[in-house]
Residue frames relative to the residue before (quaternion, step in Angstrom):
aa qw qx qy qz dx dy dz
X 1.0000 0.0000 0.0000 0.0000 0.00 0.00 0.00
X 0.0326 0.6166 -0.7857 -0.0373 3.79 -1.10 0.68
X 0.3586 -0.4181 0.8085 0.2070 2.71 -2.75 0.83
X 0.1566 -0.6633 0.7318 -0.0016 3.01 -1.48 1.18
X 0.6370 0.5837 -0.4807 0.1498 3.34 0.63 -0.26
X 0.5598 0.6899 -0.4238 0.1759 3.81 -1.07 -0.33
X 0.8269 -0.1816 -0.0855 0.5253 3.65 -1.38 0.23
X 0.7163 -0.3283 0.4511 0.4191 3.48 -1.73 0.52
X 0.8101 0.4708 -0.2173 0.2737 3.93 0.13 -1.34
X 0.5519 0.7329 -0.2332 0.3222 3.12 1.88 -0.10
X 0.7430 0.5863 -0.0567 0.3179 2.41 1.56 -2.03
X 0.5063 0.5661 -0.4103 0.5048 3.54 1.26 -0.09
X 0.3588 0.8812 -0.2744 0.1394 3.31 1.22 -0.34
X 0.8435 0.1827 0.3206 0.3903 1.92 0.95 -2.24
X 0.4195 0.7993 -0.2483 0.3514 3.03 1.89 -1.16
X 0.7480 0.3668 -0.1791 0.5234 3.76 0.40 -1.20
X 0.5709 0.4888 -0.4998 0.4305 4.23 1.02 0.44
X 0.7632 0.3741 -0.3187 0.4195 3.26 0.44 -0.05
X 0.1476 -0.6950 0.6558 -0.2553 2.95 -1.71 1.72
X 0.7663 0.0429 -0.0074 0.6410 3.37 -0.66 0.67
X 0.2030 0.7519 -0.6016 0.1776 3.23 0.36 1.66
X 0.1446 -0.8353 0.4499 0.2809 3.84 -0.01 0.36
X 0.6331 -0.1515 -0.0958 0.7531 3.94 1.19 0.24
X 0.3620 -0.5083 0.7782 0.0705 2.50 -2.45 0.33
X 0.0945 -0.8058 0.5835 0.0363 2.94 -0.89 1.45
X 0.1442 -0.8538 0.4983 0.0441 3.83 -0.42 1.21
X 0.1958 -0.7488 0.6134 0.1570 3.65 -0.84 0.96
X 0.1390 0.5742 -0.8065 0.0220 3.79 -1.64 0.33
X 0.3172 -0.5746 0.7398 0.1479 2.82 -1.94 1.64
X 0.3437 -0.7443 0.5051 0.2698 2.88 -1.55 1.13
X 0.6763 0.4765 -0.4047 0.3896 3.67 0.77 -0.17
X 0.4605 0.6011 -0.5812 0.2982 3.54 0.98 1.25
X 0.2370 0.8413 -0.4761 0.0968 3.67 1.56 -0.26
X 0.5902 0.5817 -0.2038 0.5213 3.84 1.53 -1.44
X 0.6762 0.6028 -0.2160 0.3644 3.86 0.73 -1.21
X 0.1081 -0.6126 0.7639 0.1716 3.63 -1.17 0.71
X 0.5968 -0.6623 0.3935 0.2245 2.95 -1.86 0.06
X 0.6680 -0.5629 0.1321 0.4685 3.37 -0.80 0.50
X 0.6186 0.6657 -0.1913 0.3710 3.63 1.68 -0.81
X 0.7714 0.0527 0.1555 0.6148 2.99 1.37 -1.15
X 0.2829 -0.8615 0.4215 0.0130 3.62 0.07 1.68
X 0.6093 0.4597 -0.4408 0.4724 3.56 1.78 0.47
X 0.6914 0.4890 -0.2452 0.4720 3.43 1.17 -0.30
X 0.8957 -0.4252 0.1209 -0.0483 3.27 -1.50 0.93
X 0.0325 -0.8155 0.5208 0.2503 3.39 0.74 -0.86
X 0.7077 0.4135 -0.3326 0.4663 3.88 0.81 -0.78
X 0.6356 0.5862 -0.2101 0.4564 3.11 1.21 -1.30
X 0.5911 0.5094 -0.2759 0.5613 3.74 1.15 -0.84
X 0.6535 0.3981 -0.4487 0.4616 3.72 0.21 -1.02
X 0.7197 0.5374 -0.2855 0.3342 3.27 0.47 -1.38
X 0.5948 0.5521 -0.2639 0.5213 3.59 0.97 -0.16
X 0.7244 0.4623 -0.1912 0.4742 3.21 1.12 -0.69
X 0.5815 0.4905 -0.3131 0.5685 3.61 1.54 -0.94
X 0.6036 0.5409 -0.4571 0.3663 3.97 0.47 -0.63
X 0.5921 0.5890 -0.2556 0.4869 3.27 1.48 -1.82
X 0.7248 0.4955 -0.2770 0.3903 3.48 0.34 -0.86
X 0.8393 0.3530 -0.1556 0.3831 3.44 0.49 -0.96
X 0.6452 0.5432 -0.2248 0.4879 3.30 1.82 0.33
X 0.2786 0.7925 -0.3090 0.4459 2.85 2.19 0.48
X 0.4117 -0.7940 0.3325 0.2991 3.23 -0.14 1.18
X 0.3595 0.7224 -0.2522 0.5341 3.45 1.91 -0.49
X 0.8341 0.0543 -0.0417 0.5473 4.01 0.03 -0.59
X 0.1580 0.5769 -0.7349 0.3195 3.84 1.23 1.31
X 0.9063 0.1414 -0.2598 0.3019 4.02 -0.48 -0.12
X 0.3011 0.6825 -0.5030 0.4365 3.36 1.40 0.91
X 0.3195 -0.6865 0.5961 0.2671 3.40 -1.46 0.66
X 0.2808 -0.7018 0.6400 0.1375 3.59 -1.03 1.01
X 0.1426 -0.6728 0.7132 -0.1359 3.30 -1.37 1.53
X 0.0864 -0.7345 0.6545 -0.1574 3.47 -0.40 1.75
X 0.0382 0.7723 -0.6318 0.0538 3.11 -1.12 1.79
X 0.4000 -0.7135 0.5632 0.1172 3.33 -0.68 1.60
X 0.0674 0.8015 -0.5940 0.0160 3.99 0.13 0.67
X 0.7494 0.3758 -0.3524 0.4159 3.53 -1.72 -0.19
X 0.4123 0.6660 -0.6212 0.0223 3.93 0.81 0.80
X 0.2722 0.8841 -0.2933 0.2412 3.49 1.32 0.34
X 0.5422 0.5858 0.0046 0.6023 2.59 1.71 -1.98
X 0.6775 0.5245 -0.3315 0.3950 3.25 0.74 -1.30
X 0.6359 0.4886 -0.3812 0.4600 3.66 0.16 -1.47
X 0.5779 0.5669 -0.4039 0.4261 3.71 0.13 -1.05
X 0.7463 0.4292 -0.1807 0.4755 3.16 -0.14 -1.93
X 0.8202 0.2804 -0.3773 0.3259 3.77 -0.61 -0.79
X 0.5081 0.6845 -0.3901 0.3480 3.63 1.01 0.11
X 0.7002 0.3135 0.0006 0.6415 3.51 1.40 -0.36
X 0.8344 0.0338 -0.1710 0.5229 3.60 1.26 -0.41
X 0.4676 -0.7743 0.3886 0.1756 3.20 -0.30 1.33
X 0.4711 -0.7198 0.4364 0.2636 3.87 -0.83 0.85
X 0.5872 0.5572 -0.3411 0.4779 3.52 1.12 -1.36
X 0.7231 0.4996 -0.3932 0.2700 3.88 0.45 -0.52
X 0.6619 0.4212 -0.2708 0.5579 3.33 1.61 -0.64
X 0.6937 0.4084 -0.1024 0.5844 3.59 1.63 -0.59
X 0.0700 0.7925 -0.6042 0.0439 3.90 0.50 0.76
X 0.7270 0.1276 -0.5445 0.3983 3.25 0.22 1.32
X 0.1820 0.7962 -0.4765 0.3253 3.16 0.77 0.77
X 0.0383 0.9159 -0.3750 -0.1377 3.87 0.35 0.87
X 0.3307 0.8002 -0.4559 0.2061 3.75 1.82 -0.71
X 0.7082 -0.3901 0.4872 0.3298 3.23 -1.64 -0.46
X 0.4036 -0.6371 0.4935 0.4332 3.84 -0.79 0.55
X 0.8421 0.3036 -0.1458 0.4213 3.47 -1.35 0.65
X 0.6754 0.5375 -0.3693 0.3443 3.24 1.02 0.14
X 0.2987 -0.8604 0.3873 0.1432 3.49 0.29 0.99
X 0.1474 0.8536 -0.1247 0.4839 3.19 1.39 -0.09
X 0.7917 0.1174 0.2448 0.5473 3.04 -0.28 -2.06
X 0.5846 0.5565 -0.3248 0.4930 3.31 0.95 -0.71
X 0.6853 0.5226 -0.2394 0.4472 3.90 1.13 -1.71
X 0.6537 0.3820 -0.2533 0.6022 4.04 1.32 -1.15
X 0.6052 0.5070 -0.4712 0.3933 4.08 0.13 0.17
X 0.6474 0.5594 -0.1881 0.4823 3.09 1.55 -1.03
X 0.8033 0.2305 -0.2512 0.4883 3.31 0.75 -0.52
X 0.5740 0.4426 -0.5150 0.4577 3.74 0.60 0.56
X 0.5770 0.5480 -0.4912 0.3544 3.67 1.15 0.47
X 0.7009 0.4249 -0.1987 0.5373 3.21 1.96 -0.06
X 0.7128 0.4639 -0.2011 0.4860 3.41 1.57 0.18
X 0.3606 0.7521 -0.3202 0.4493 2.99 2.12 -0.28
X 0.6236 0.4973 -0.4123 0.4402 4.18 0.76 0.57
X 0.6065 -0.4940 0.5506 0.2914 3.23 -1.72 -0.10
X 0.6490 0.2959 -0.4149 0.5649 3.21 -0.07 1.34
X 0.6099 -0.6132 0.4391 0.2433 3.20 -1.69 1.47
X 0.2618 -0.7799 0.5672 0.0388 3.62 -1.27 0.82
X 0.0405 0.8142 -0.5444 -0.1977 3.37 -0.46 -0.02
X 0.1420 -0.9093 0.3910 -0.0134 3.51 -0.21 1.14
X 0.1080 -0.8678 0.4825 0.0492 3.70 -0.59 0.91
X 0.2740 -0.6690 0.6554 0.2187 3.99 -0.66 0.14
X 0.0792 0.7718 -0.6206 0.1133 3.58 -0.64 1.08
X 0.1786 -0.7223 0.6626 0.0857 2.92 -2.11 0.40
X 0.1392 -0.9259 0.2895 0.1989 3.21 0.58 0.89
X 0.3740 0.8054 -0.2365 0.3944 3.36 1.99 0.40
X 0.6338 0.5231 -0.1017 0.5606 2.77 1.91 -1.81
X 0.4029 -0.6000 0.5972 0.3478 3.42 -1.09 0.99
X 0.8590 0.3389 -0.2555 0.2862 3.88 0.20 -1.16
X 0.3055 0.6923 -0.5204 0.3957 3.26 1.18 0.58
C-alpha cells in the first residue's frame, strides 16, 4: 500500500511508479466542501480532489484496477453543514439546507458521475464500526 496523497508538487512524484496496480484506494474528506487549498486559496478542496480522482483513474496504468472511493469525515460533515451551507460553495447543489444526507449523495455523484464502475463507501474513520 502507498499514500500518494498530498501537495500538488508531490504528485508528479510518484504517479509514473505504479504498475500492476490491482485497486486504488481514494480518500475525500467530506467536511472540506467549505475549504480551499493550501496552494491556492481560490480553489476547492472537493473540487481539487475531484480533479485529481478523474486524473487518476484515467491513467492508462489503473484502466484494469478496481477503484474504491472512500467519502470519510461524515462526522465532520453533520457538524459542518449545520452552519455552512453546501449550495454556496456548490450552486448547483439542490438538497435541503443542513441535510447531510443529501449533502453526503451530491457529493459523491460528483465523483461517480463517469463511465467506469466505483465502489463507494461513507466512513468515519473515528468510528470503530464503520
Amino acid at each position: 500500500m502507498v499514500d500518494v496523497g498530498g501537495q500538488r508538487s508531490e504528485r508528479r512524484k510518484w504517479i509514473h511508479c505504479l504498475e500492476n496496480v490491482t485497486s486504488i484506494m481514494f480518500l475525500v474528506a467530506l467536511s472540506e466542501y467549505d475549504q480551499v487549498l493550501v496552494e491556492s486559496d481560490k480553489e476547492n478542496r472537493i473540487e481539487e480532489s475531484k480533479a485529481l480522482f478523474r486524473t487518476i483513474i484515467t491513467y492508462q496504468w489503473f484502466q484494469n484496477s478496481s477503484v474504491i472511493l472512500f467519502l470519510n469525515k461524515t462526522d465532520l460533515l453533520e457538524e459542518k453543514i449545520m452552519h455552512s451551507n453546501l449550495v454556496d460553495y456548490f450552486p448547483d447543489f439542490d438538497g435541503p439546507k443542513k441535510d447531510s444526507q443529501a449533502a453526503r449523495e451530491f457529493i459523491l455523484r460528483m465523483f461517480v458521475d463517469l463511465k467506469r464502475i466505483i465502489y463507494s463507501h461513507f466512513t468515519c474513520a473515528t468510528e470503530t464500526m464503520d
